[in-house]
N, C-alpha and C positions, 0 to 999 in steps of 0.2 A: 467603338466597342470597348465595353472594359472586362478588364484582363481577374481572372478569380485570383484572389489570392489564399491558399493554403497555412494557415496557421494553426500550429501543432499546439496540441492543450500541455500543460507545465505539469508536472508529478502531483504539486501543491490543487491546482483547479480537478484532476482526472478523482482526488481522494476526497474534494471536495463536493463534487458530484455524486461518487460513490454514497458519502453520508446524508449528504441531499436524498438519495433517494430511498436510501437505507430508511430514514427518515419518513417520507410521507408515503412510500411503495410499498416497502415490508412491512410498516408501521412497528420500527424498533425502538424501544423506551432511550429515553436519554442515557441510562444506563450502559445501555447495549452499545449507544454512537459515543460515549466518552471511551468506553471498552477501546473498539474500530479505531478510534482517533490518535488514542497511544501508542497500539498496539503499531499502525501505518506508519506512525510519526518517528517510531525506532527503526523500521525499513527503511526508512527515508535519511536517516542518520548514517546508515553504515554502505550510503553508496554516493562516491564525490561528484557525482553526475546529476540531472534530472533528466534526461534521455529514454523517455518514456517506454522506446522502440527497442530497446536490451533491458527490461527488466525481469522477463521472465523466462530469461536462459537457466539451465538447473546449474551453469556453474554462479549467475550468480545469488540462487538459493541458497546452494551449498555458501557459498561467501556470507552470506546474511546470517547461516548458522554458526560457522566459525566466529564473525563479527560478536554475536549474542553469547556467545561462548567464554569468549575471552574478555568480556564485560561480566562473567560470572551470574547470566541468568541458568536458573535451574531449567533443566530438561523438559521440566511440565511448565515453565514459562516459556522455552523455547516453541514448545508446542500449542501451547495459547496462541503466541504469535504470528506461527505460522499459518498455520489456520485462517487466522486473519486475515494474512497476506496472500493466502488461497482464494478465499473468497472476493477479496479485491483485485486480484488479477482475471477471476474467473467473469467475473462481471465488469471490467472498466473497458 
């Protein structure tokens, strides 16, 4: 009998999925997924973990906004990206 083994997706494969499907499901312009790709790829900067299973605590949103803060994005690029990061948590 073999035994299943459980292997958790990586931050990297779960965002790449996300654009994958972003991609041929929503049918979003390359635009749209280079947009997504930044926008995730800055969330993905300002957490020293890839632990997919604590990403969508509000403390560490709030952490993601301080992080983006203190790199000196303006408030409506804050807001761009979180949005972002809404919608790939809401879907991944």
């Amino acid at each position: 009998m073999k035994t299943a083994i459980c292997v958790r997706p990586t931050l990297p494969a779960l965002t790449a999925q996300f654009l994958e499907e972003g991609r041929y499901v929503r049918n979003w312009s390359l635009q749209t997924i280079r947009t997504y790709e930044q926008n995730l790829a800055r969330f993905r900067e300002s957490f020293p973990t890839e632990d997919v299973d604590h990403l969508a605590s509000r403390t560490d949103l709030q952490s993601f906004i301080i992080w983006m803060r203190s790199k000196g994005f303006t408030p409506g690029g804050c807001n761009v990206r979180i949005r972002a990061v809404n919608s790939f948590l809401s879907g991944a």
